[in-house]
N, CA, C and O of each residue as an XYZ file, in Angstrom:
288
protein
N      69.636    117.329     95.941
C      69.262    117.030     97.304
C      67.756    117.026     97.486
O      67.156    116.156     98.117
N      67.248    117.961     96.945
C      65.557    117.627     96.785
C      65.227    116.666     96.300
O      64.372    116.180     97.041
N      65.415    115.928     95.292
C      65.376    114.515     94.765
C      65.082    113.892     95.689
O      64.058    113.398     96.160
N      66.317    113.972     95.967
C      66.237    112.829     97.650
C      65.140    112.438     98.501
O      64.500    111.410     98.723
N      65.165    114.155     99.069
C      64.257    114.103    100.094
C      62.881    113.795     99.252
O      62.223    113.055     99.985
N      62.286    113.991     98.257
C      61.069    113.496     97.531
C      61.194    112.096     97.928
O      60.528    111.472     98.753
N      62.166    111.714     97.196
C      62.214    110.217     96.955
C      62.248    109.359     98.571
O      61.922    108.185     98.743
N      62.634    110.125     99.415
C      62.642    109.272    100.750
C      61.034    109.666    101.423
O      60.447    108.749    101.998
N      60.450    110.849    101.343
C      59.279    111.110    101.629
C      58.560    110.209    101.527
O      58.084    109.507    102.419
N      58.319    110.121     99.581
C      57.583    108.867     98.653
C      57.480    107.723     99.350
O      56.404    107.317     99.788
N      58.871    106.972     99.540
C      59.097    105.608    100.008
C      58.190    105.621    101.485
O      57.410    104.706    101.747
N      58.399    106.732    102.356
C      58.253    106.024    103.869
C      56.182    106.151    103.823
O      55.377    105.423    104.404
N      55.935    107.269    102.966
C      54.587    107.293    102.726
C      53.427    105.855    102.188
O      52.367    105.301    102.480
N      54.667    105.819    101.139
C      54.258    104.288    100.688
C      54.229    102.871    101.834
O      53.309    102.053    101.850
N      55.056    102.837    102.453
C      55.235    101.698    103.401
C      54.119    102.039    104.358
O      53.862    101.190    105.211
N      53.404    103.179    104.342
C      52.347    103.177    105.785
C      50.793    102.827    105.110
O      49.783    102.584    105.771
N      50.896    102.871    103.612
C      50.065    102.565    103.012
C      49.575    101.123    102.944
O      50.377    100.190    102.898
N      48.209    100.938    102.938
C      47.426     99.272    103.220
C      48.000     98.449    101.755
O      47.967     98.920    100.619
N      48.463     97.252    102.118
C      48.020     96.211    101.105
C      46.814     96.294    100.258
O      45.891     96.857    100.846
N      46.594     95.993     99.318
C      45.634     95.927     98.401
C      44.744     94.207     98.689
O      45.395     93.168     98.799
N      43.305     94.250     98.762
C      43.123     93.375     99.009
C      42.699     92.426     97.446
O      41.631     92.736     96.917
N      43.497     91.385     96.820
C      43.233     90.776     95.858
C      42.582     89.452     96.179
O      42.926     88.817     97.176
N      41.686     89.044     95.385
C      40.837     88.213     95.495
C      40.543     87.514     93.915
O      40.019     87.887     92.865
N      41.291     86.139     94.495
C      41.433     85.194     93.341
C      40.704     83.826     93.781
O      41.261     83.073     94.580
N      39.246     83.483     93.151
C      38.950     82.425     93.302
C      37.711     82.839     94.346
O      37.206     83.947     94.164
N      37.151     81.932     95.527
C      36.179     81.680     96.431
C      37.003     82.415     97.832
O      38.159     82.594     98.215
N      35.996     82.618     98.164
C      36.273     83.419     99.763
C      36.216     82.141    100.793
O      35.206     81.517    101.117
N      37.811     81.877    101.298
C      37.611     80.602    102.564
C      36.522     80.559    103.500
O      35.868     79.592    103.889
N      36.436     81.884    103.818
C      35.873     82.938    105.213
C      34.114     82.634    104.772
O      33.400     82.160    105.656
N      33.645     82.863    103.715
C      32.415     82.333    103.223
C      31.586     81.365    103.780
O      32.102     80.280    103.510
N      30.514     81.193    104.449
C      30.079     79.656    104.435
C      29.031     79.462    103.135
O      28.152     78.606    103.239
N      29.131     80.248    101.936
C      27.753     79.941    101.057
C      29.681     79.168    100.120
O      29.544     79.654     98.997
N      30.097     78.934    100.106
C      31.327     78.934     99.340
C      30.854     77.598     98.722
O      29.951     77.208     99.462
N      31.013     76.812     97.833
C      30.954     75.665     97.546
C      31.611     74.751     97.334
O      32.420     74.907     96.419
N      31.603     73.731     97.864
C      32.470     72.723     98.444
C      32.902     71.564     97.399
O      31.691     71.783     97.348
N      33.240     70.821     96.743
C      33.351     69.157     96.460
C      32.650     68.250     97.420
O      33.090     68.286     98.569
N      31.734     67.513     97.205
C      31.469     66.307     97.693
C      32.618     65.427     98.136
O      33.583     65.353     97.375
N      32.639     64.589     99.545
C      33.669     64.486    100.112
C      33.340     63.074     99.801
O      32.132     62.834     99.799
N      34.323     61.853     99.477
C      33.855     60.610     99.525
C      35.047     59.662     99.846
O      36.200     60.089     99.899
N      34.761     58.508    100.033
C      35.723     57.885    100.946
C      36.358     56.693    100.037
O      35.771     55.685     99.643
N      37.723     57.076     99.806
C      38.351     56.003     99.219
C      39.407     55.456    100.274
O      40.117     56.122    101.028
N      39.322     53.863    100.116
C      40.015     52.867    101.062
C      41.315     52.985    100.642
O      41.473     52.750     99.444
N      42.518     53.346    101.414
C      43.955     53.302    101.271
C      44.702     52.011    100.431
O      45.740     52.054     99.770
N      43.912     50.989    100.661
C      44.265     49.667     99.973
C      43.722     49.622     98.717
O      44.161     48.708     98.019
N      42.723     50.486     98.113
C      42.213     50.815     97.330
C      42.764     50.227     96.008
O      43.919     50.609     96.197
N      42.845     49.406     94.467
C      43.472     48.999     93.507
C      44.794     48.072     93.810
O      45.488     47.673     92.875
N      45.058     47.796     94.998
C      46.165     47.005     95.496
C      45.658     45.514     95.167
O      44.498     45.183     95.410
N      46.717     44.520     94.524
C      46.563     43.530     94.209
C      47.452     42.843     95.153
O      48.437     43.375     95.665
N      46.923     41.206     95.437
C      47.518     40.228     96.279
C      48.817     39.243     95.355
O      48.671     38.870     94.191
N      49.513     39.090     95.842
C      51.111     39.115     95.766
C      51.384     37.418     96.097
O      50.962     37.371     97.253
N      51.660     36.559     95.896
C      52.223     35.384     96.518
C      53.751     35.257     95.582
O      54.111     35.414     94.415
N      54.461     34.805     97.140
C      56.046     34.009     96.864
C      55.641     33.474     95.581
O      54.501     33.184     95.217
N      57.063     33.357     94.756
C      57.314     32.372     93.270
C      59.173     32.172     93.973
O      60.029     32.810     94.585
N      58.911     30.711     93.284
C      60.473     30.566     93.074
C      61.389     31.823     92.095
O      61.043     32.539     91.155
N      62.528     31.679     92.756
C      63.278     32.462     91.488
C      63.943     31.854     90.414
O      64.578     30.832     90.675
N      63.927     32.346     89.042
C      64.284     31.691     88.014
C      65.850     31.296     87.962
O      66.755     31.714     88.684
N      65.902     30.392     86.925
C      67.500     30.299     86.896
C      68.789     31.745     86.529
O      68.527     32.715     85.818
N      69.838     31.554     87.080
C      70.289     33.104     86.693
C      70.427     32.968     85.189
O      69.912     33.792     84.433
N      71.267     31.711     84.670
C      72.033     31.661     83.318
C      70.483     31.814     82.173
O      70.799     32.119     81.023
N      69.376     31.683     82.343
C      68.382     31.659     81.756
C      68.236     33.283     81.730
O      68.109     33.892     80.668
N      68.265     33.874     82.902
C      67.634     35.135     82.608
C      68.467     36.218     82.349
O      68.025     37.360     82.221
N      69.889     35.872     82.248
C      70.994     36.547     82.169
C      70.753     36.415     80.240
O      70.707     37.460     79.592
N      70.644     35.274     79.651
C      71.044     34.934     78.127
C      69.568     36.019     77.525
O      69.584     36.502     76.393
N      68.491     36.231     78.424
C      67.472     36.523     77.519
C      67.984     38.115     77.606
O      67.305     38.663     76.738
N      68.502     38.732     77.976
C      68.838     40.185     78.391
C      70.020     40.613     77.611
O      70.190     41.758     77.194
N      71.005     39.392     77.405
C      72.291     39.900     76.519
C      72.154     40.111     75.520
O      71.067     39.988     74.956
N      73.303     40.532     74.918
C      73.648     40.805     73.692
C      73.432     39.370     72.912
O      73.867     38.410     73.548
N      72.813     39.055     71.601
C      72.615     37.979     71.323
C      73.811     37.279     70.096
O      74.572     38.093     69.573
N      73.856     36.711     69.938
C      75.065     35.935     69.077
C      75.040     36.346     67.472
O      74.104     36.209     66.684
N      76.500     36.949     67.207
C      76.708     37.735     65.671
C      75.952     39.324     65.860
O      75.604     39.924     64.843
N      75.764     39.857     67.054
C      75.495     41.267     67.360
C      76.595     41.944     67.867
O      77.431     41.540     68.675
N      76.498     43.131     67.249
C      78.485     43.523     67.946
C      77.426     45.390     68.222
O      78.008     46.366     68.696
């Protein structure tokens, strides 16, 4: 029964205890912090222009895709 009560003491002692403050990397909160250069790329950016084509014949583009003749 002493166990116990240690062990429940321990626990509620612990929970009133602060977070630890860890610090990984640059402080947000900082203004000496250092930034990336910000630069402006256009959304259309590497996009190429597109025009209608007819569509090919089916039986043409169906024969180049099959199985070819004496292939099993």
């Amino acid at each position: 029964m002493k166990i116990f009560a240690l062990v429940a003491v321990a626990a509620s002692l612990s929970a009133c205890s602060a977070m630890p403050v860890q610090r990984t990397g640059f402080n947000p909160a900082d203004p000496n912090t250092p930034v990336p250069q910000l630069r402006y790329v256009p959304v259309t950016a590497g996009t190429r222009h597109f025009v209608p084509v007819e569509p090919k014949p089916w039986l043409e583009s169906n024969q180049a895709v099959g199985p070819q003749a004496g292939s099993q």
